[in-house]
C-alpha positions, 0 to 999 in steps of 0.5 A: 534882502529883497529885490529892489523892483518887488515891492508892492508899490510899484506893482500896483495898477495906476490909480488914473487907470484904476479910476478910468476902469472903474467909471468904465464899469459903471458907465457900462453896467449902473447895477454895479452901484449896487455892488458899492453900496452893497460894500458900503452897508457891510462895512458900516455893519461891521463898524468903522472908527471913521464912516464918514468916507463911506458915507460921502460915497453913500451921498454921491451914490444916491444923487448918481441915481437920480438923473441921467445928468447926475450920473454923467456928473458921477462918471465924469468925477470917477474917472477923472485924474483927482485921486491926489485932490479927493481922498475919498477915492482912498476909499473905494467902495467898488471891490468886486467889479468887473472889469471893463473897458477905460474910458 
């Protein structure tokens, strides 16, 4: 019988905090992009039933890179409490980042 505190639920980080490092790792480094697109490619390579999670990241990517503005808008979005309201973050495609700071 296992311990009621070791389940993998309740060791996972915080999914707020988990997006607020993320958007902190991007603010910091924009070459991090590179490392979900690059996700992103792969994944697709190898096939996926439902892609289009992975294209709407794609998209959003894309206009991120665009504009300063566009990629504030982007950060803004990363970081912010809506993982409940945005199943896309379900998705992520930044594996791999560095850690870096919450904003």
């Amino acid at each position: 019988m296992r311990a009621p505190n070791d389940d993998h639920h309740f060791l996972r980080e915080d999914r707020a905090a988990r997006w607020q490092r993320i958007a902190g790792s991007v603010r910091e480094n924009p070459r991090n992009l590179d490392i979900a697109l690059g996700n992103i490619d792969r994944w697709l390579t190898l096939g996926r039933a439902h892609p289009a999670p992975l294209l709407d990241w794609r998209v959003r990517i894309f206009y991120a890179s665009k504009s300063p503005e566009a990629f504030a808008e982007f950060i803004v979005f990363l970081a912010a409490p809506n993982h409940d309201s945005f199943p896309l973050k379900s998705c992520s495609p930044f594996v791999g980042l560095k850690d870096a700071q919450p904003i």
